[in-house]
C-alpha positions as CSV (number, residue, x, y, z in Angstrom):
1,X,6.2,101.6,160.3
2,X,8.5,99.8,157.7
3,X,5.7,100.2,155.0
4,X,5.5,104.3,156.0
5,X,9.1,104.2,155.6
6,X,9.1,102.6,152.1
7,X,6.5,105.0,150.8
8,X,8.4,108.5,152.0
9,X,11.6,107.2,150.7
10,X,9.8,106.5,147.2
11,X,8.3,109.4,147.5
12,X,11.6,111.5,147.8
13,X,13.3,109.5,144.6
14,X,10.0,110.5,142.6
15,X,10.2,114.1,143.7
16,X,14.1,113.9,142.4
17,X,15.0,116.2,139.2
18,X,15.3,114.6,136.0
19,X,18.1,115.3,134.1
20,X,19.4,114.9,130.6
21,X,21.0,112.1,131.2
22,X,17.5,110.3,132.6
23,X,16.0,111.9,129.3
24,X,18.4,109.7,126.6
25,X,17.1,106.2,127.2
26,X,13.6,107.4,126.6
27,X,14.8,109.2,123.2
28,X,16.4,106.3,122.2
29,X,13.3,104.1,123.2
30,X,11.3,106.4,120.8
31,X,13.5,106.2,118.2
32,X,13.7,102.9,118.3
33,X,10.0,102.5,118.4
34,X,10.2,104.4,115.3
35,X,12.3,102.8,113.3
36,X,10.1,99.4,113.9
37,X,7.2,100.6,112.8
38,X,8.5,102.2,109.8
39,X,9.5,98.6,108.9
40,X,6.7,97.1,110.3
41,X,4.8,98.8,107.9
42,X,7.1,98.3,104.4
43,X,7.1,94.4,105.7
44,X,3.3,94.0,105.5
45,X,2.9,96.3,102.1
46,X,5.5,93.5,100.6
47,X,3.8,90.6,101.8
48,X,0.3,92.2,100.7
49,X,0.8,93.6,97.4
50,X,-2.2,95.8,95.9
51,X,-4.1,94.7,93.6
52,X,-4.8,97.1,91.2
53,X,-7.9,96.0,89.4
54,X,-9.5,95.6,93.0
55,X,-8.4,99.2,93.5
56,X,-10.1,100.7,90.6
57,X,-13.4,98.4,91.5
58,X,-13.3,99.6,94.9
59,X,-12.4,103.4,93.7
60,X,-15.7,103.2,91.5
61,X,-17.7,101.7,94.0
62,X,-16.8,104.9,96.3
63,X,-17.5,107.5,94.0
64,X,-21.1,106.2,93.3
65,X,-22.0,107.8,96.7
66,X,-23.8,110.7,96.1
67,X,-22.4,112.6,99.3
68,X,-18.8,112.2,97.7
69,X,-19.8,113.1,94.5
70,X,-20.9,116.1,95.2
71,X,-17.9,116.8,96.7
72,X,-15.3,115.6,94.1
73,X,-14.8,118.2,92.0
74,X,-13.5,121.9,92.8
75,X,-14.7,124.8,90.1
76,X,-12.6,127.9,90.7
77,X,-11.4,130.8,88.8
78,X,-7.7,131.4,88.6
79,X,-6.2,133.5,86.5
80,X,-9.1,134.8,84.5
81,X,-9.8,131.7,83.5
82,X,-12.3,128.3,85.4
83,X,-10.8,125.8,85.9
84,X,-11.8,122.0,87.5
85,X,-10.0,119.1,89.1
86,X,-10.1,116.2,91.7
87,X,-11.0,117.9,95.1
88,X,-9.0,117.0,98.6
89,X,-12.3,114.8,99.4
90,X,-11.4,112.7,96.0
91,X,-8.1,112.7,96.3
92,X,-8.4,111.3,100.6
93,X,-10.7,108.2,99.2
94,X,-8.3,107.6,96.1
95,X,-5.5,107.0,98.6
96,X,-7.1,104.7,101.1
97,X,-8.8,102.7,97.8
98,X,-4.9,102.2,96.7
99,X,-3.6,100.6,99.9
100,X,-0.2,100.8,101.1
101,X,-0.3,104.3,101.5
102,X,0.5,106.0,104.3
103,X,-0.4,110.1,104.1
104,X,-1.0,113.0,106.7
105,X,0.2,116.5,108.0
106,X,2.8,116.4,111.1
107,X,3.6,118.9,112.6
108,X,7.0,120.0,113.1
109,X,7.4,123.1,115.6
110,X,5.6,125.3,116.7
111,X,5.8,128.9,118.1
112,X,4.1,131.8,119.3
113,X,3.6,132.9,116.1
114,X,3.6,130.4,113.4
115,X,3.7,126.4,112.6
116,X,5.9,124.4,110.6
117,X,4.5,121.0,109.1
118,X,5.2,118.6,106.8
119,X,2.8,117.4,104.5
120,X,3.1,114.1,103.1
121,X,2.3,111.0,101.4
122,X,4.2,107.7,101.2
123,X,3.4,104.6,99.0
124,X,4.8,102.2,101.4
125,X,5.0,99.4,98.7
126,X,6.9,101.0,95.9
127,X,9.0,103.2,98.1
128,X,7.9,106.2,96.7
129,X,7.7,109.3,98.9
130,X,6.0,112.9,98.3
131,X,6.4,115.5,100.7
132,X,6.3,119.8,101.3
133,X,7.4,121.9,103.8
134,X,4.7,124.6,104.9
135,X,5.0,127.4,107.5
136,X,1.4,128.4,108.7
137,X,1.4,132.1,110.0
138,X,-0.8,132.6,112.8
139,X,-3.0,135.4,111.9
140,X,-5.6,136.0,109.3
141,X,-6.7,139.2,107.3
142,X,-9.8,141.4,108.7
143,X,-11.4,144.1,107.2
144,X,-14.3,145.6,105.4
145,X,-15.3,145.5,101.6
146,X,-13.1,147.8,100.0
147,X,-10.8,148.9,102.8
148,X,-7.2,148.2,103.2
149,X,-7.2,144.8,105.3
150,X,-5.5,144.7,108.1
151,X,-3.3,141.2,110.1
152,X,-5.3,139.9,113.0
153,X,-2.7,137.5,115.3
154,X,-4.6,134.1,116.5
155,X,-3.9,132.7,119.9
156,X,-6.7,130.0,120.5
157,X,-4.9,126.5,120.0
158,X,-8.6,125.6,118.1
159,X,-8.6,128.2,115.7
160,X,-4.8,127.8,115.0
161,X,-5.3,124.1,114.3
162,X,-8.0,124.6,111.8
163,X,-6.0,127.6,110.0
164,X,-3.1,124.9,109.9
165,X,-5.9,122.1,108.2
166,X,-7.0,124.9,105.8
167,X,-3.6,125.5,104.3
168,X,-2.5,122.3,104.1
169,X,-5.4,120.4,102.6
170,X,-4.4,121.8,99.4
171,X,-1.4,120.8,100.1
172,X,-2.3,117.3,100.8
173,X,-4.4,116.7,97.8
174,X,-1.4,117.6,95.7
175,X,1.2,115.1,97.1
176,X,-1.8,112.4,97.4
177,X,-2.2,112.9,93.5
178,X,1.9,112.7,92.6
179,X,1.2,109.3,94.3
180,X,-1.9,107.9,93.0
181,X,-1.9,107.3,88.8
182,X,-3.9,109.9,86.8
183,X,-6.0,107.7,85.5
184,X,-7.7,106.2,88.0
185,X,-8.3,110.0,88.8
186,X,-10.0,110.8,85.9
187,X,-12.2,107.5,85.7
188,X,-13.3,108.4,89.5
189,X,-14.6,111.8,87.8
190,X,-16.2,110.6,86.0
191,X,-18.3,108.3,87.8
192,X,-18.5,111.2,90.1
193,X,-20.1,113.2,87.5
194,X,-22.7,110.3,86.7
195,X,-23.3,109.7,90.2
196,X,-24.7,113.2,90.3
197,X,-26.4,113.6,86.7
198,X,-28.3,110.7,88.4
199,X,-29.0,112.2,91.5
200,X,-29.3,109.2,93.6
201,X,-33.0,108.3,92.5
202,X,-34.5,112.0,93.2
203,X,-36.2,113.7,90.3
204,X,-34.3,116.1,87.8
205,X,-36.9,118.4,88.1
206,X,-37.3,118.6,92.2
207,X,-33.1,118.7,92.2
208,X,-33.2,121.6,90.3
209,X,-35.7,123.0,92.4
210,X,-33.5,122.4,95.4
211,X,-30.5,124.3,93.4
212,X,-32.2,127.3,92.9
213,X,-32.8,127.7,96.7
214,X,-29.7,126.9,97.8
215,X,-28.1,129.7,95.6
216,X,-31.1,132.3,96.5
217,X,-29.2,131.9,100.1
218,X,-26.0,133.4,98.6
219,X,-27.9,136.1,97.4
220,X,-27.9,134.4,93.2
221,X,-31.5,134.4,91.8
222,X,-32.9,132.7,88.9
223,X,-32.6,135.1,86.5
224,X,-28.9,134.9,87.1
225,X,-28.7,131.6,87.2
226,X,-30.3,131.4,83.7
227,X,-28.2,134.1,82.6
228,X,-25.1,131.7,83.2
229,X,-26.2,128.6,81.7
230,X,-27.8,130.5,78.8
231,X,-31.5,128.7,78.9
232,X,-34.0,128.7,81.0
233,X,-33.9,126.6,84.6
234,X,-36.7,124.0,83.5
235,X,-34.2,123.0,80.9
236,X,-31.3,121.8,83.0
237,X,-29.5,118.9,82.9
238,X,-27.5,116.8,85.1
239,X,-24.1,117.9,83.8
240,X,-25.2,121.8,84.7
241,X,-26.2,120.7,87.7
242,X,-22.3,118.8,88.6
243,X,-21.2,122.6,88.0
244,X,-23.4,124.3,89.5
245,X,-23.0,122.1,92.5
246,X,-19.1,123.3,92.2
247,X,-19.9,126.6,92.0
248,X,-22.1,126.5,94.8
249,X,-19.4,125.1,97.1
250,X,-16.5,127.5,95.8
251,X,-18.8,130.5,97.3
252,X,-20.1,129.1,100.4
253,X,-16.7,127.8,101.5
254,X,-15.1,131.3,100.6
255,X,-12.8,130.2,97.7
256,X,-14.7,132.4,95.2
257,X,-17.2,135.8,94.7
258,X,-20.0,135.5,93.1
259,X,-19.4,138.3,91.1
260,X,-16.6,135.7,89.4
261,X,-19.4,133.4,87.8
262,X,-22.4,135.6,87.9
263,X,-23.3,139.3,86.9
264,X,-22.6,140.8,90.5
265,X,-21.7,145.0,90.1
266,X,-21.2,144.9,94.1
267,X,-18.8,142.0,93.7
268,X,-16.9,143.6,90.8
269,X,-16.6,146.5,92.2
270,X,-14.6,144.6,95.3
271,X,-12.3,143.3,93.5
272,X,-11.5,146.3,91.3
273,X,-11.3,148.2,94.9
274,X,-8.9,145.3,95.9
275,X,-6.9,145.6,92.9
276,X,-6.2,149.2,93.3
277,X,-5.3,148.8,97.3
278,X,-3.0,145.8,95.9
279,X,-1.2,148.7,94.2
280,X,-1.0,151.3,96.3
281,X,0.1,148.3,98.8
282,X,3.2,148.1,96.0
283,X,4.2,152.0,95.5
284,X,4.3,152.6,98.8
285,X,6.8,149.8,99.8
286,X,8.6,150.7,96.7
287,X,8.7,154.7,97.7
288,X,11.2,154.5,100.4
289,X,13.6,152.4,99.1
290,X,12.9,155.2,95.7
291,X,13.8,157.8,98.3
292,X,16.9,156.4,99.7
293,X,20.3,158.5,97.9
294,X,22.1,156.0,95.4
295,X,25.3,154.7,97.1
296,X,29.1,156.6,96.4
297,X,30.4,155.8,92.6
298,X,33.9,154.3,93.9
299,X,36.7,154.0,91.6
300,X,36.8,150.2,90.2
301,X,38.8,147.8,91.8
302,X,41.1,150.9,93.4
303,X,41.2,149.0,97.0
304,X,41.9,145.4,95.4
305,X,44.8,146.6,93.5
306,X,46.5,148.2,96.2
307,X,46.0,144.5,98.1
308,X,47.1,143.2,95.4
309,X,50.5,145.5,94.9
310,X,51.0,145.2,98.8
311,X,51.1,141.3,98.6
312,X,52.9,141.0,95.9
313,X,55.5,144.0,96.6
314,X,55.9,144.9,92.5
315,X,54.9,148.1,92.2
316,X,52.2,149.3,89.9
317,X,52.5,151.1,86.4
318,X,52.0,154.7,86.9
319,X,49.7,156.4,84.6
320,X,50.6,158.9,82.3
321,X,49.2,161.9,84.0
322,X,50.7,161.0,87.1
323,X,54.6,161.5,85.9
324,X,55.4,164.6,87.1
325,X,59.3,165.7,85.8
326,X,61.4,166.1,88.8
327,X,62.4,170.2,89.5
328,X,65.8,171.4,88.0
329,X,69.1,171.8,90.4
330,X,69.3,175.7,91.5
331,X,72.9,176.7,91.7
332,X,74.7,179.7,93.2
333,X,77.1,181.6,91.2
334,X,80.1,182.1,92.3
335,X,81.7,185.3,93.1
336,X,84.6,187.3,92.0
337,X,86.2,186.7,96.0
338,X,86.1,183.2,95.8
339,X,84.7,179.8,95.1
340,X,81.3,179.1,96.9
341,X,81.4,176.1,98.2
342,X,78.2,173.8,95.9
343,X,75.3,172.3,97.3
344,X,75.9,168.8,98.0
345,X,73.7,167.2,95.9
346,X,73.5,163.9,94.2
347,X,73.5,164.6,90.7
348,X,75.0,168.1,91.1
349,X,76.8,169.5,87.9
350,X,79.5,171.9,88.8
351,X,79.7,175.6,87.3
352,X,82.7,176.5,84.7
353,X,85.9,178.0,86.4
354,X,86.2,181.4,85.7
355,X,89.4,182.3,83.9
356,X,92.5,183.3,86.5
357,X,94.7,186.9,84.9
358,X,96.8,187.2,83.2
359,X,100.6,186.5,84.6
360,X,101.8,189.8,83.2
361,X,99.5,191.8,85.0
362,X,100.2,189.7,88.5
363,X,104.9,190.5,87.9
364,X,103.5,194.1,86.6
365,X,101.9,194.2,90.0
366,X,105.4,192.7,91.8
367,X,107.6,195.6,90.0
């Protein structure tokens, strides 16, 4: 009976609320936790510095994989002009050869309809820190070729987690590369690009062979193919075949048309239809704010003058064409009976006294 009466008494101080108060010791548990491995971390990275002659060895050593070498290099077209450089594949493998390095996304918050993260990377032996801010929107653009696309909102946690690793990986690969020197960039190229003019021990002539099928799947032929690299496919080279490996990439994952490397009408005439939608997208968020009346003209500083007289009490300069001359006195003339009395007025001029007769006439009167 005493064990019964233990366990229903625990069981009611489980069941109990948990306040805020309860909630602070964890926080500050966490924090703390934190904080230790932070300098856990910095401690190690001191007392095991890199060596960077081990890290270019061991960088080399990496890239002579053929299944990364294919994958080191990105071939897109931006801004009317292809351009090449380290991939995010590359650029992951660069930071874990340097050591000391500590790089990711974390997440910051999240809502119902977009995610905050932080995207980062942190040479933990040098102190030096690279970071951006990015706010994922959950929804992605649907539509058919040539139509007006249209937002499509994403609620599956899977989907919104591999939307967040899309946009960020570009991200990623930039901070990674403000951390890792440029040079041991480019030499990594470049033993990426011999990795693949080599092909691993397979025949030139069967690995070209295996190109020209993988691009029939995308819908590129031959003929098109040797259209692009100006000679025929029996004469291709290892170099061609790095960039047409990068090509081949840049249209399966989606990050190009094919019409942008290859003599593709349909594909042109896409992105001339997307063009003009771009711009009708743009006059017709600029027509209502064209429509809207152009606020009242108001007389220039009128209102802060006033303020200004009011809290100052000096009154202002009147203008030229606002003196008006005040109106002349009317007076009343007075009569032959007697004097009218004046207006009383403050700058009231009185009339001339008529003359009084004669004396003569008043004794002629008396006789």
């Amino acid at each position: 009976m005493e064990n019964t009466h233990e366990q229903i008494s625990e069981n009611e101080e489980l069941s109990l609320p948990i306040t805020v108060e309860d909630r602070l010791p964890a926080f500050a548990v966490e924090q703390a936790r934190a904080v230790q491995e932070v300098q856990g971390k910095m401690v190690i990275a001191k007392k095991f510095p890199r060596d960077e002659t081990a890290v270019h060895v061991r960088l080399m050593k990496a890239c002579e994989r053929l299944a990364l070498a294919e994958q080191a290099v990105y071939r897109l077209p931006i801004s009317g002009k292809v351009q090449e450089g380290p991939s995010i594949r590359l650029a992951e493998v660069a930071a874990r050869s340097w050591g000391n390095c500590d790089f990711g996304i974390r997440e910051i918050s999240r809502s119902s309809t977009r995610t905050v993260c932080l995207v980062f990377c942190w040479d933990l032996e040098t102190n030096t820190r690279s970071e951006v801010e990015i706010t994922v929107d959950h929804w992605i653009e649907v539509g058919k070729k040539g139509e007006i696309k249209r937002k499509k909102p994403i609620t599956d946690p899977v989907e919104i987690d591999r939307l967040i690793a899309n946009r960020a990986a570009r991200k990623l690969r930039n901070v990674i590369l403000d951390i890792i020197p440029g040079d041991f960039i480019e030499d990594a190229i470049k033993q990426c690009r011999k990795t693949v003019a080599a092909g691993g021990g397979v025949p030139l002539a069967d690995r070209v062979r295996a190109m020209v099928a993988k691009f029939s799947d995308v819908g590129v032929n031959q003929e098109m193919l040797e259209e692009k690299l100006k000679h025929q496919i029996d004469l291709t080279t290892g170099e061609e075949i790095v960039d047409l490996i990068a090509i081949y990439k840049a249209i399966v994952d989606k990050a190009a048309k094919r019409g942008e490397y290859f003599n593709f009408p349909e594909d042109q005439e896409d992105a001339e239809a997307e063009s003009v939608i771009s711009k009708i997208k743009a006059s017709a968020q600029a027509a209502p704010a064209a429509k809207e009346p152009p606020p009242p003209v108001e007389k220039a500083q009128a209102a802060p003058v006033v303020q200004e007289e009011a809290a100052n009490d000096v009154p202002a300069p009147a203008e030229v064409s606002d003196i008006v001359p005040p109106p002349e006195p009317e007076f009343e003339m007075p009569t032959t009976d007697g004097m009218s009395e004046p207006p009383i007025e403050a700058e009231f001029v009185p009339p001339r006294r008529t003359a009084k007769p004669p004396k003569e006439t008043r004794r002629g009167s008396r006789v």
